[in-house]
C-alpha positions, 0 to 999 in steps of 0.5 A: 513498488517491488514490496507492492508486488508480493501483495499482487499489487503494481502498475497496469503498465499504462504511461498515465499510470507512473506512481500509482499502482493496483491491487485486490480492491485498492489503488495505491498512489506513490507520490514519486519523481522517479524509481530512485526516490524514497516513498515516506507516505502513499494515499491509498483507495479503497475500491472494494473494501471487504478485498483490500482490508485484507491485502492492506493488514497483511502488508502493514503486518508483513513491512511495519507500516502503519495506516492512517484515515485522514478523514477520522484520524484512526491508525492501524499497523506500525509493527511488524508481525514477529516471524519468530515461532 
């Protein structure tokens, strides 16, 4: 979750709300036992596309993580966005 929080992304505080945080037209969902385990993977929701594009390109740029749509198999991110100028 601290890596969501730069992308003004986190829980709503609610207890029905553990491993799952809100963003800019997003929901992500963190498949988490506790706050010590490694994520691997995380489902995210789109709930105002135009918005969470944007969030969602400079998160996979800035942390070299990389999207998948399950439903067409489209892959975007997986390299990390050089800092070097």
């Amino acid at each position: 979750m601290r890596t969501l929080r730069g992308f003004n992304t986190a829980p709503d505080g609610s207890a029905e709300s553990f491993g799952m945080a809100h963003g800019p037209g997003l929901r992500v969902e963190l498949p988490m036992v506790d706050d010590k385990d490694d994520v691997m993977q995380a489902m995210v929701t789109l709930l105002e596309e135009e918005i969470a594009w944007h969030v969602l390109n400079r998160l996979c740029r800035s942390t070299g993580w990389a999207m998948m749509d399950p439903e067409t198999g489209r892959t975007f991110g997986g390299e990390r966005a050089s800092t070097e100028g």
